[in-house]
Each structure stands twice: as structure tokens, then as C-alpha cells.
C-alpha positions in Angstrom: 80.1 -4.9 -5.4 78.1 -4.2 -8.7 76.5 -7.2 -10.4 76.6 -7.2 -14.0 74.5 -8.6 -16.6 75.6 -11.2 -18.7 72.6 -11.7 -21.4 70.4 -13.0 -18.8 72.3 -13.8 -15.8 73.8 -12.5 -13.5 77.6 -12.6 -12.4 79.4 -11.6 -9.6 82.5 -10.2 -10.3 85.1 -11.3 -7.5 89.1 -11.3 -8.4 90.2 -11.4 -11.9 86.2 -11.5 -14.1 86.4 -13.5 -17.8 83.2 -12.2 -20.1 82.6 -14.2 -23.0 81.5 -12.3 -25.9 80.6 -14.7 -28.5 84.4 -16.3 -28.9 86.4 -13.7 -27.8 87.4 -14.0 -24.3 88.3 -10.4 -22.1 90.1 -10.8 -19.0 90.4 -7.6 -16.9 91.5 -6.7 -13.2 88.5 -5.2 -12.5 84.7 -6.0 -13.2 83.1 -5.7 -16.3 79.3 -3.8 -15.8 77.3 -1.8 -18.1 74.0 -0.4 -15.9 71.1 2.0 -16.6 69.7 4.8 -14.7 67.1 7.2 -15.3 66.3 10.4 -13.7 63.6 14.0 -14.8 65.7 16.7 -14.1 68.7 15.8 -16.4 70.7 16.7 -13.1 73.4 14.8 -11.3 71.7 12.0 -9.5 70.4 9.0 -11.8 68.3 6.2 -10.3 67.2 2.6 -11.0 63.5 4.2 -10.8 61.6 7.6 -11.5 57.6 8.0 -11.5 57.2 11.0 -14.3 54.0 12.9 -15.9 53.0 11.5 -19.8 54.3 14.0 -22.1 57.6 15.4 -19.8 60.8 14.3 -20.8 62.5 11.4 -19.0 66.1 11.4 -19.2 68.6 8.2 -19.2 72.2 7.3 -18.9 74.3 4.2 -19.4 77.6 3.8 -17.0 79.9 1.2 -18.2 83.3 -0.6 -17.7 84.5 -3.0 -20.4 88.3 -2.8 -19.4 90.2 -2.9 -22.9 87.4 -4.1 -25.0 86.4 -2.3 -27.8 82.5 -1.1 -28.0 80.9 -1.3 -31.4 77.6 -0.4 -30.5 75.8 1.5 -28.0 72.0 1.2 -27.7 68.2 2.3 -26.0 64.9 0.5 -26.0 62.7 3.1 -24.0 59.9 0.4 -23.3 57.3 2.9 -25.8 56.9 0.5 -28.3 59.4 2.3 -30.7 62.2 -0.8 -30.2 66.2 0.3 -30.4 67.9 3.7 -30.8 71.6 3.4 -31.5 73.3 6.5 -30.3 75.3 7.0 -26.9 75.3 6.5 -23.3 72.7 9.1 -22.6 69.1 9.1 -23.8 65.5 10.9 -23.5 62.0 9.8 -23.6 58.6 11.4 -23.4 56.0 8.8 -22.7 52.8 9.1 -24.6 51.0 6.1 -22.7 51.3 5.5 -18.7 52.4 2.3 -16.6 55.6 0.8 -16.1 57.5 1.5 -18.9 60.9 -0.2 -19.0 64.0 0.9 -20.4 67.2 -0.8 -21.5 70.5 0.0 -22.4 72.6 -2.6 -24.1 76.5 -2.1 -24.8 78.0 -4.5 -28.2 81.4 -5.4 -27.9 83.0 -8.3 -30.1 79.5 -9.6 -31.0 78.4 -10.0 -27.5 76.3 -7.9 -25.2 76.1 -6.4 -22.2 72.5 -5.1 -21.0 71.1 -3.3 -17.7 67.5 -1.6 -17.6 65.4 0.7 -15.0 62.4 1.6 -14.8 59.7 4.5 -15.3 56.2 4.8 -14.0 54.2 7.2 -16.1 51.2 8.8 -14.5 48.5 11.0 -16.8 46.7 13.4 -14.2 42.5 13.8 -15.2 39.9 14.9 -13.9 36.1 13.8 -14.4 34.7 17.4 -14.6 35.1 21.4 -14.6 35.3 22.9 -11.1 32.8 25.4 -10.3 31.8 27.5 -7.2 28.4 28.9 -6.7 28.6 30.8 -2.8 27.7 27.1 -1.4 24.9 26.5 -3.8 25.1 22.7 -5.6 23.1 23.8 -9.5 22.2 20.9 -11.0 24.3 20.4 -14.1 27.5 21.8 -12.8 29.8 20.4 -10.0 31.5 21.9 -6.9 33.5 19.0 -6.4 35.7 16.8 -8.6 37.8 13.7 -9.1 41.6 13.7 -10.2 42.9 10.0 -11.3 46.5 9.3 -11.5 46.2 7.2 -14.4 49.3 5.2 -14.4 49.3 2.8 -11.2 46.6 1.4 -8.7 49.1 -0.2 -5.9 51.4 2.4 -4.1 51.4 5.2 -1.8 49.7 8.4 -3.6 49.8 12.1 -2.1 48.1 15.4 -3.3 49.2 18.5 -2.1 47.7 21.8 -2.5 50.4 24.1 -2.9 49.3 27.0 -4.3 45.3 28.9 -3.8 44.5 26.8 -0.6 42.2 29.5 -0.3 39.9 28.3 -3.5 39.8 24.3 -2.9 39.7 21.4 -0.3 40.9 17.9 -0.8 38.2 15.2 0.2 39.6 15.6 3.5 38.8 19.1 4.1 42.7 19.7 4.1 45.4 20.7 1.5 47.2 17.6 2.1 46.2 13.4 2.3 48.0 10.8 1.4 46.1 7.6 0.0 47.3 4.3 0.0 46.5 2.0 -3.1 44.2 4.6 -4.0 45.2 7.1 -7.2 41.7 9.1 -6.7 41.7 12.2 -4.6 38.4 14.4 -4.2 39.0 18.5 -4.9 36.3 20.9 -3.6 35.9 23.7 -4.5 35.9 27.0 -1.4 36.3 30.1 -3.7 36.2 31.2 -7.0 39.8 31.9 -8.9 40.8 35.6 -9.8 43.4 34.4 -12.2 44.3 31.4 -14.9 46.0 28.5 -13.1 46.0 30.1 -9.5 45.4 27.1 -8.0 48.1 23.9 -7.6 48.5 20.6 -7.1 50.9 18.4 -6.5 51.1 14.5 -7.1 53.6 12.6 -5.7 54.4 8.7 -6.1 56.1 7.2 -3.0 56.9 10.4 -1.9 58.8 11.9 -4.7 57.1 14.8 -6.5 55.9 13.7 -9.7 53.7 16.5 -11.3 52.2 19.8 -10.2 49.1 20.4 -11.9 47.3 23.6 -12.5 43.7 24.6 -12.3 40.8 27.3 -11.8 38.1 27.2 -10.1 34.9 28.7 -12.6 32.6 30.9 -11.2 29.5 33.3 -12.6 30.5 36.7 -12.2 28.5 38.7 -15.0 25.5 39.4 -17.1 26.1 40.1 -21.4 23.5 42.1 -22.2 22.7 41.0 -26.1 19.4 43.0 -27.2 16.1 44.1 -26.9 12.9 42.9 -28.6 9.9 45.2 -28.3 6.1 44.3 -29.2 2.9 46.9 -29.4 0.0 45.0 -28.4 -2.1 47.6 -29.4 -3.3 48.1 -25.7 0.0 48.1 -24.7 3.6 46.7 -25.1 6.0 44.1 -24.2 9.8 44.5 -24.6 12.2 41.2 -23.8 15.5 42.1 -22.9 18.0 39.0 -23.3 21.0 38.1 -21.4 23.7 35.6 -21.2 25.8 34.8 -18.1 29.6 34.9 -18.1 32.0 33.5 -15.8 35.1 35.5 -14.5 37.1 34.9 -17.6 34.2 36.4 -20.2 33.4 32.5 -21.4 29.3 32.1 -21.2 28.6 29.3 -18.8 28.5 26.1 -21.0 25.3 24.7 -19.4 21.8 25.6 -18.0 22.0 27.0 -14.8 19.4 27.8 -11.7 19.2 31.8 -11.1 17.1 34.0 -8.9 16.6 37.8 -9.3 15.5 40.1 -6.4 13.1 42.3 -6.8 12.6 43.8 -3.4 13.4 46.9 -3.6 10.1 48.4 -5.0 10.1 50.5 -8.4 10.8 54.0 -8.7 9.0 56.8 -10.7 11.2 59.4 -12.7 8.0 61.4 -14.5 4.7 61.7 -14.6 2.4 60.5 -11.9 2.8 57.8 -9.2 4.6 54.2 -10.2 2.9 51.4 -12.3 3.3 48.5 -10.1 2.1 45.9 -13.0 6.1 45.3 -14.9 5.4 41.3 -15.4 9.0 39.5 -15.0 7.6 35.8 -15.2 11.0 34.6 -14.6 12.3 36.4 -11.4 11.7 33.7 -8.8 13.6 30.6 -10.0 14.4 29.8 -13.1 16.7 27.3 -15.1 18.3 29.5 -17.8 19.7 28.7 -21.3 23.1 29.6 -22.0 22.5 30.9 -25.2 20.4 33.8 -23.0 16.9 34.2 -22.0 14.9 37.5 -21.6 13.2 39.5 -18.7 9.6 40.9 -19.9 9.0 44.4 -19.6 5.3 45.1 -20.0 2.2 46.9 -19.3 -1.5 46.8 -20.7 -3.4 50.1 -20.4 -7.0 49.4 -21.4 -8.2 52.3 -23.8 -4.7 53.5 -24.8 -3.3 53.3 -28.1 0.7 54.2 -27.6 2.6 55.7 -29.9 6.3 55.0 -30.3 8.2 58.0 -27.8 11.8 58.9 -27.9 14.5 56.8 -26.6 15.6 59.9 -24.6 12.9 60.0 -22.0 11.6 61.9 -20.3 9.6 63.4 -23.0 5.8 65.2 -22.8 3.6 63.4 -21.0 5.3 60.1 -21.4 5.7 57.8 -18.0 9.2 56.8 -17.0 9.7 54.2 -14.4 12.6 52.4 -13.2 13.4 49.1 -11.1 16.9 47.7 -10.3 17.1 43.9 -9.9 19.9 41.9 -7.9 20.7 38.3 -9.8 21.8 35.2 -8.1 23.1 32.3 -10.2 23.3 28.6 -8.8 20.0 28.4 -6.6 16.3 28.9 -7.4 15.8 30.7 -3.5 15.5 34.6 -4.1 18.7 35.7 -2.7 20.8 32.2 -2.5 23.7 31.3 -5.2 26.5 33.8 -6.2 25.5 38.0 -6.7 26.6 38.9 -10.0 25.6 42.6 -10.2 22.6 45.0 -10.1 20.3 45.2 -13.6 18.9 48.6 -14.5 15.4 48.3 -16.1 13.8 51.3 -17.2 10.2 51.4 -19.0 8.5 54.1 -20.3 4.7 54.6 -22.2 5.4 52.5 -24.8 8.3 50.3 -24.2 10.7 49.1 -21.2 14.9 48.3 -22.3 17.7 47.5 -20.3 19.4 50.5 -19.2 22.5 49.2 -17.3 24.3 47.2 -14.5 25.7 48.3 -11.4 28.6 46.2 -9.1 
């Protein structure tokens, strides 16, 4: 039998119930009750508890019997800290703050009340940082693992569920699925890099009952910008700087200094006039921690005795000398050949100056 508030107290209803509302007296043949429930679907099944996300709408409904009394007022406190809403038996909420909010719904009826509350845990899902994959590699200022909090509760039984991209990220268990007991931390590692926005999910659930699924990406370098060239004449010689940034897979430059490599093994090749030049000084090809606002590769050579003169772009021209060398680039280590393969650059140098002349997959 359903026990109904009276103020504070509680009264079982057995027989023939007499509610005292201020001094009016109500006797009816059945039990007088006025109850809240809550639910986050808006659907048919209401309960005296619901864990929901911060910011989704929680929905509430009051069911009452008050035989042949008449209500004057019908009322909801959500427990936000925005006090009484007069209106009907139904009601919403969306949480700003987590915890154990509280809701009531109280029923006027001859100056007396009738009240009955549930309850709503709101959770706020974070994470500490960005989630990044480098082909294994661990780069200094970025991380390859990260920490989700289900802000909101500490006590309880907390589950995280990787529903969707179980190709891309681990849980600290090396699974898709743990379940932690007064624990609302869960590790995510990272296994692949995302093709896609929000290809990866997870879900939280609170005791069992799905509470949020939460979308990521996992980051990941996948290209060189080429911005520009800068070319000196020594005089005896030249230097040109070409300057790059890296991207990751959605065209954003990566936010931090990063460890990169470039290969240089394959040896140069000549395109005119006479046998290579071996002497192309790229200072920064074995292990470098790069700017995101770009860096720059040197092309240069010093030819004792020769006093260049600026050639065509279009080479080969006359007696000009043409060379080219193509260079792989890892990002994430500082070991030639370690970290994620972006592409293939394309320098080219000729008498007077070296440029950038493209990339290759």
C-alpha cells in the first residue's frame, strides 16, 4: 500500500484515511497520496531515481489522489537552487551543477499540503587532456593516454563502455569494457588515429543504467603546410630555409612542440649537369623538437671562388646544376624512422638556391 506524506510524516493509509489540511477535515474511501517521479526519456516509466548528464533535460511527474478535495496549487522545487515553479503535474529540468539534486512536488489543497520528492544524480563527464596517437611513440608534451572523471558521485558502481571505434582506444584495462567500484576515473588509451569527428564512443553508466555516451577523436599528425621559402646569397654561395608547419588529420596545426625525425637515406639525385653535390646541410634532420608556428629545413651550398647569379625558377637552364633529394618525416620520436610517417618532401636545389618542390603520400 502507498504511503503518503503528510508535511513530514508519514501515514499509512488503512480503511477509511482523515487528512487534515489546516481545519478542514477530508474523509475519503480510499488513500490520499501525492508522489514524485522522475525519468530522461519523457517515456512511460517514471522512477523514484535517475543518474542524468549536466545540461540534458530531466523530466518529472507528480501522481496524486485527493478524493473530492479541491487543489489550489500545484508546485516543483527541482533542487537547482531556483526554489518553486507553480504549474502542473509534470515538470523538466536541465541541471547546470552535478550531485544529488533533489526534487519535490507539493500539491495545496484547503491551505494544507501534500509533498513527495525523488531524486537525480547529475554527472559532468571531463577529461584531463587531448588524446593523441603517435604509431606507439610517447612525445613529450602530448599524451597517448587520458583520464575521464564522472564528476557527480565518488561512492557507486561506475562502468565505461566503448561502443563505438574499439579499433582507436583501450580502457585502462586493455578492454572496451570495466566496471569500477567507488571509483568515477577510467583510463582511455589511445590504439589508432580517428578518420572522422566523433568516431569514437563511450558510454557511462551509474549502477548499471546508461547515463551518457560521450564522443571523442583521437588526434593524430598526418601532414606537412608548406608556408614559404627564405633565400640568402652568401656571396660564395647560398642558403634557402624552407618553413613548415604540421597538421593533424582535421587541417588544425598541432597546438604544441613536438619531437620529429626526417629520413634522409635514400641518397640525392642529379637532374643536370655533372655528378651530385653531396654537401645540402639539413641541421635538423636527426631529432628535433619543432615549433608549431613552423620551422625551416636549410638548403645550402658554399662553392669557393663562385659568385652566383640568380637563375630561373624553371630549371634546368644553361649550365645551372639541379639536384634533388626526397625526405620521409616522422613526428613523435627523435629515432630516424620511429613516430607516425606523414608523407615524402621534395627538395630541389639548383646553382643558386634550393625551394621546396612538393610532397608525395
Amino acid at each position: 500500500m502507498k504511503r503518503p506524506i503528510l508535511g513530514n510524516k508519514y501515514v499509512w493509509a488503512v480503511g477509511l484515511l482523515v487528512a487534515v489540511f489546516g481545519l478542514t477535515a477530508i474523509s475519503t474511501a480510499s488513500a490520499c497520496y501525492v508522489v514524485a517521479k522522475c525519468n530522461t526519456d519523457n517515456g512511460e516509466d517514471w522512477y523514484d531515481w535517475r543518474p542524468a548528464c549536466q545540461g540534458d533535460t530531466v523530466y518529472f511527474k507528480g501522481f496524486e489522489y485527493l478524493g473530492a478535495v479541491e487543489i489550489t496549487k500545484r508546485e516543483w522545487n527541482y533542487g537547482d537552487g531556483t526554489g518553486w515553479h507553480e504549474g502542473g503535474t509534470t515538470g523538466s529540468c536541465a541541471y547546470t551543477t552535478t550531485g544529488a539534486k533533489t526534487a519535490t512536488y507539493r500539491v495545496t489543497a484547503d491551505g494544507g499540503t501534500l509533498s513527495d520528492t525523488c531524486i537525480v544524480t547529475v554527472f559532468l563527464i571531463t577529461e584531463d587532456y587531448i588524446l593523441w596517437y603517435f604509431d606507439g611513440e610517447d612525445p613529450t608534451n602530448y599524451h597517448i593516454e587520458v583520464t575521464w572523471t564522472a564528476e557527480g558521485a565518488t561512492i557507486g558502481t561506475f562502468k565505461w563502455e566503448v561502443i563505438a571505434g574499439t579499433t582507436k582506444v583501450n580502457l585502462e584495462n586493455d578492454t572496451d569494457i570495466i566496471t569500477l567500484t567507488d571509483d568515477n576515473q577510467v583510463g582511455i588509451k589511445s590504439t589508432e588515429a580517428s578518420v572522422s569527428d566523433n568516431d569514437v564512443t563511450i558510454r557511462f553508466s551509474y549502477y548499471n543504467i546508461a547515463t551518457a555516451d560521450c564522443y571523442m577523436e583521437v588526434y593524430a599528425p598526418a601532414s606537412l603546410e608548406y608556408i614559404g621559402t627564405n633565400h640568402w646569397d652568401w656571396g660564395i654561395g647560398f642558403l634557402s630555409e624552407v618553413y613548415y608547419r604540421i597538421n593533424d588529420q582535421f587541417d588544425w596545426t598541432l597546438p604544441d612542440a613536438v619531437e620529429h625525425n626526417e629520413d634522409w637515406a635514400s641518397p640525392d639525385t642529379h637532374d643536370w649537369l655533372g655528378p651530385p653535390v653531396e654537401n645540402w646541410p639539413v641541421p635538423n634532420a636527426d631529432g628535433w623538437t619543432v615549433d608549431p608556428t613552423g620551422w625551416a629545413d636549410n638548403i645550402g651550398v658554399s662553392i669557393p671562388g663562385l659568385d652566383p647569379t640568380v637563375q630561373n625558377n624553371q630549371a634546368p637552364l644553361g649550365s645551372e646544376e639541379v639536384d634533388h633529394w626526397n625526405q620521409e618525416w616522422y613526428i613523435g620520436s627523435n629515432t630516424v624512422g620511429d613516430g607516425t610517417y606523414v608523407h615524402i618532401n621534395g627538395f630541389q636545389r639548383w646553382r643558386d638556391h634550393g625551394d621546396h618542390v612538393g610532397t608525395f603520400p
